[in-house]
C-alpha positions, 0 to 999 in steps of 0.5 A, a space after each residue: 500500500 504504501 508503495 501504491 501511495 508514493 505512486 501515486 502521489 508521484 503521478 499526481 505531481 507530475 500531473 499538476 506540473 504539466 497542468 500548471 505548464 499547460 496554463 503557463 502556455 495558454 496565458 502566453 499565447 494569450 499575451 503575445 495574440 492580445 499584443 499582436 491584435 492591440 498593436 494593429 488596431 492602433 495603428 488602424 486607429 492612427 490612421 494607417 491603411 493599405 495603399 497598394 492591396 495589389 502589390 500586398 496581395 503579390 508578396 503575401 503569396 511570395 511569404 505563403 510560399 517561402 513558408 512551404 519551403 522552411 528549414 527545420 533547425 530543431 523540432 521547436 526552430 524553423 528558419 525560411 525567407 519569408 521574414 525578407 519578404 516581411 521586412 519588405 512590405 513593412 519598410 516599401 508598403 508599411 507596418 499594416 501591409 508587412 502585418 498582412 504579408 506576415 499573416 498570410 505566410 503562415 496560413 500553411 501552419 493553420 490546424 485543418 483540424 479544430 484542435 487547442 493545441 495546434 491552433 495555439 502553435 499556430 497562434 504563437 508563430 503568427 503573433 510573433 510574425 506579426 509583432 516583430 514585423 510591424 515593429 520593424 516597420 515602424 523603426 525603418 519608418 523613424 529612420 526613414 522619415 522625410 526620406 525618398 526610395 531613391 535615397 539608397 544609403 538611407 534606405 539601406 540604413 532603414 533595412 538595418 535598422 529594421 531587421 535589428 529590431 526584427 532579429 531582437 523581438 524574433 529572439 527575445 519571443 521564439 523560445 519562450 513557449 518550447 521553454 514553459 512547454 518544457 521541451 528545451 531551453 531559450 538559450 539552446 532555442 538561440 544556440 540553434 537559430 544563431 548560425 543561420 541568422 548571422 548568415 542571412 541577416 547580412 545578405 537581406 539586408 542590401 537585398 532589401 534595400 536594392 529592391 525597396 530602391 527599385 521599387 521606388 523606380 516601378 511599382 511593377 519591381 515588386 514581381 523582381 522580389 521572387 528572384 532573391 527571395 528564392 536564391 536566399 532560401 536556397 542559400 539557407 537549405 544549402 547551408 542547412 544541409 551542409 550542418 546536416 552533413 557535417 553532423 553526420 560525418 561527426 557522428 560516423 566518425 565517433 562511432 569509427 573511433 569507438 570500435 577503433 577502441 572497442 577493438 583494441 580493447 578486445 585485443 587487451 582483454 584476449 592478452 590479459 586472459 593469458 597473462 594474469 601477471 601483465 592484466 592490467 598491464 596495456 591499460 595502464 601503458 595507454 593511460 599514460 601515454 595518453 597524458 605524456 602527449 597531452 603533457 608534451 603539447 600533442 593534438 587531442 587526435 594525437 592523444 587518442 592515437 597514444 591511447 590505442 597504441 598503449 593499448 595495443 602495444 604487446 598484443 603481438 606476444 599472443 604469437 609467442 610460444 606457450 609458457 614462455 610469457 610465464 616462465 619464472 625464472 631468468 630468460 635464455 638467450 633464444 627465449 629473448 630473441 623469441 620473446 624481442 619477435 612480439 613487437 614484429 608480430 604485433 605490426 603484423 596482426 595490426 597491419 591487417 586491420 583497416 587505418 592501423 597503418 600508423 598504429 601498426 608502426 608504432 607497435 613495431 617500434 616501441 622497443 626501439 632506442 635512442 641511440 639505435 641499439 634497440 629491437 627490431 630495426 635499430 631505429 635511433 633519434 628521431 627516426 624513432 616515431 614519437 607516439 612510439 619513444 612515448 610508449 616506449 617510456 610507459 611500458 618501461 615505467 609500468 613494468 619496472 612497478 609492477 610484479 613479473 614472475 621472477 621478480 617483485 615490483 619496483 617501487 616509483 621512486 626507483 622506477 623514475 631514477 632508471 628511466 633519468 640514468 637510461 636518457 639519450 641511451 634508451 629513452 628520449 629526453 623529451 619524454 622522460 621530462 614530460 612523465 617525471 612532470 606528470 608523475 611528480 604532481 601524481 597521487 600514489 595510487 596514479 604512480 603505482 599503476 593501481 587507480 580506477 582509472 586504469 580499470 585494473 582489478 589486480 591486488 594491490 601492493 601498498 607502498 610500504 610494501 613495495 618499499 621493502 621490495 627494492 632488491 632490484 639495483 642490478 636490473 637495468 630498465 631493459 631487463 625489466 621490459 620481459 
C-alpha cells in the first residue's frame, strides 16, 4: 500500500506540473495574440491603411510560399525567407501591409483540424510574425522619415535598422513557449537559430534595400522580389544541409573511433586472459601515454592515437610460444630473441586491420632506442616515431612497478631514477621530462599503476610494501621490459 501511495502521489505531481505548464502556455499565447491584435488596431486607429492591396496581395503569396519551403533547425526552430519578404512590405508598403504579408505566410501552419493545441502553435508563430514585423516597420519608418526610395544609403540604413529590431523581438519571443512547454531551453532555442541568422541577416539586408530602391523606380519591381527571395532560401537549405552533413560525418566518425577502441580493447582483454601477471598491464601503458602527449603539447587526435597504441602495444606476444610469457625464472638467450619477435608480430596482426597503418608502426617500434641499439630495426633519434619513444617510456615505467614472475615490483621512486640514468641511451629526453612532470604532481595510487582509472582489478601492493621490495639495483630498465 504504501508503495501504491508514493505512486501515486508521484503521478499526481507530475500531473499538476504539466497542468500548471499547460496554463503557463495558454496565458502566453494569450499575451503575445492580445499584443499582436492591440498593436494593429492602433495603428488602424492612427490612421494607417493599405495603399497598394495589389502589390500586398503579390508578396503575401511570395511569404505563403517561402513558408512551404522552411528549414527545420530543431523540432521547436524553423528558419525560411519569408521574414525578407516581411521586412519588405513593412519598410516599401508599411507596418499594416508587412502585418498582412506576415499573416498570410503562415496560413500553411493553420490546424485543418479544430484542435487547442495546434491552433495555439499556430497562434504563437503568427503573433510573433506579426509583432516583430510591424515593429520593424515602424523603426525603418523613424529612420526613414522625410526620406525618398531613391535615397539608397538611407534606405539601406532603414533595412538595418529594421531587421535589428526584427532579429531582437524574433529572439527575445521564439523560445519562450518550447521553454514553459518544457521541451528545451531559450538559450539552446538561440544556440540553434544563431548560425543561420548571422548568415542571412547580412545578405537581406542590401537585398532589401536594392529592391525597396527599385521599387521606388516601378511599382511593377515588386514581381523582381521572387528572384532573391528564392536564391536566399536556397542559400539557407544549402547551408542547412551542409550542418546536416557535417553532423553526420561527426557522428560516423565517433562511432569509427569507438570500435577503433572497442577493438583494441578486445585485443587487451584476449592478452590479459593469458597473462594474469601483465592484466592490467596495456591499460595502464595507454593511460599514460595518453597524458605524456597531452603533457608534451600533442593534438587531442594525437592523444587518442597514444591511447590505442598503449593499448595495443604487446598484443603481438599472443604469437609467442606457450609458457614462455610465464616462465619464472631468468630468460635464455633464444627465449629473448623469441620473446624481442612480439613487437614484429604485433605490426603484423595490426597491419591487417583497416587505418592501423600508423598504429601498426608504432607497435613495431616501441622497443626501439635512442641511440639505435634497440629491437627490431635499430631505429635511433628521431627516426624513432614519437607516439612510439612515448610508449616506449610507459611500458618501461609500468613494468619496472609492477610484479613479473621472477621478480617483485619496483617501487616509483626507483622506477623514475632508471628511466633519468637510461636518457639519450634508451629513452628520449623529451619524454622522460614530460612523465617525471606528470608523475611528480601524481597521487600514489596514479604512480603505482593501481587507480580506477586504469580499470585494473589486480591486488594491490601498498607502498610500504613495495618499499621493502627494492632488491632490484642490478636490473637495468631493459631487463625489466620481459
Amino acid at each position: 500500500m504504501g508503495e501504491n501511495s508514493r505512486e501515486l502521489s508521484a503521478f499526481r505531481g507530475q500531473t499538476q506540473v504539466f497542468l500548471t505548464r499547460e496554463r503557463l502556455l495558454d496565458l502566453w499565447v494569450l499575451t503575445l495574440t492580445l499584443s499582436a491584435g492591440g498593436l494593429c488596431a492602433g495603428l488602424l486607429a492612427a490612421g494607417y491603411r493599405i495603399h497598394q492591396p495589389l502589390a500586398v496581395a503579390v508578396l503575401a503569396a511570395l511569404a505563403l510560399l517561402a513558408e512551404h519551403e522552411g528549414i527545420n533547425l530543431t523540432p521547436n526552430v524553423e528558419v525560411t525567407i519569408a521574414s525578407l519578404v516581411c521586412i519588405f512590405a513593412a519598410i516599401v508598403l508599411g507596418p499594416i501591409s508587412g502585418a498582412v504579408v506576415a499573416a498570410v505566410g503562415l496560413l500553411r501552419d493553420l490546424p485543418r483540424r479544430d484542435t487547442a493545441r495546434p491552433v495555439l502553435r499556430w497562434a504563437t508563430w503568427t503573433s510573433i510574425r506579426v509583432l516583430a514585423t510591424v515593429v520593424a516597420g515602424l523603426t525603418a519608418a523613424v529612420v526613414f522619415h522625410g526620406g525618398r526610395l531613391g535615397d539608397f544609403p538611407l534606405l539601406l540604413a532603414a533595412a538595418a535598422a529594421a531587421f535589428a529590431v526584427e532579429t531582437v523581438i524574433d529572439a527575445a519571443l521564439v523560445g519562450i513557449a518550447p521553454a514553459i512547454r518544457g521541451t528545451s531551453s531559450v538559450k539552446a532555442t538561440l544556440r540553434a537559430a544563431a548560425p543561420t541568422v548571422v548568415a542571412s541577416v547580412p545578405l537581406h539586408i542590401p537585398a532589401v534595400a536594392i529592391l525597396a530602391y527599385a521599387y521606388g523606380i516601378s511599382p511593377w519591381s515588386v514581381a523582381l522580389f521572387a528572384m532573391p527571395a528564392v536564391a536566399a532560401q536556397r542559400l539557407l537549405l544549402l547551408y542547412r544541409q551542409q550542418q546536416e552533413t557535417s553532423g553526420a560525418l561527426g557522428v560516423a566518425n565517433a562511432r569509427l573511433a569507438s570500435a577503433n577502441l572497442s577493438f583494441a580493447t578486445a585485443l587487451v582483454a584476449t592478452l590479459d586472459a593469458r597473462d594474469r601477471y601483465t592484466a592490467g598491464h596495456s591499460t595502464a601503458v595507454a593511460v599514460y601515454a595518453r597524458d605524456i602527449a597531452k603533457r608534451m603539447g600533442l593534438s587531442e587526435d594525437e592523444q587518442a592515437l597514444a591511447h590505442v597504441c598503449g593499448l595495443v602495444h604487446d598484443v603481438g606476444k599472443i604469437g609467442l610460444p606457450a609458457g614462455l610469457l610465464e616462465k619464472p625464472g631468468a630468460l635464455s638467450l633464444d627465449e629473448r630473441r623469441e620473446m624481442e619477435r612480439h613487437s614484429v608480430i604485433g605490426e603484423e596482426i595490426l597491419r591487417n586491420v583497416d587505418d592501423y597503418g600508423e598504429i601498426a608502426e608504432v607497435v613495431r617500434s616501441h622497443h626501439e632506442r635512442v641511440d639505435g641499439t634497440g629491437y627490431p630495426d635499430r631505429r635511433a633519434g628521431d627516426d624513432i616515431p614519437l607516439l612510439a619513444r612515448i610508449i616506449g617510456v610507459a611500458d618501461a615505467y609500468n613494468a619496472m612497478t609492477s610484479d613479473r614472475p621472477y621478480r617483485d615490483a619496483m617501487p616509483s621512486r626507483v622506477a623514475r631514477l632508471r628511466l633519468a640514468q637510461a636518457v639519450e641511451s634508451q629513452f628520449d629526453t623529451s619524454v622522460v621530462a614530460a612523465f617525471e612532470a606528470i608523475l611528480a604532481m601524481a597521487p600514489e595510487s596514479y604512480r603505482l599503476g593501481l587507480s580506477e582509472v586504469f580499470g585494473l582489478h589486480t591486488a594491490a601492493h601498498t607502498s610500504a610494501e613495495r618499499e621493502r621490495n627494492v632488491g632490484l639495483s642490478g636490473l637495468t630498465a631493459a631487463q625489466a621490459l620481459g
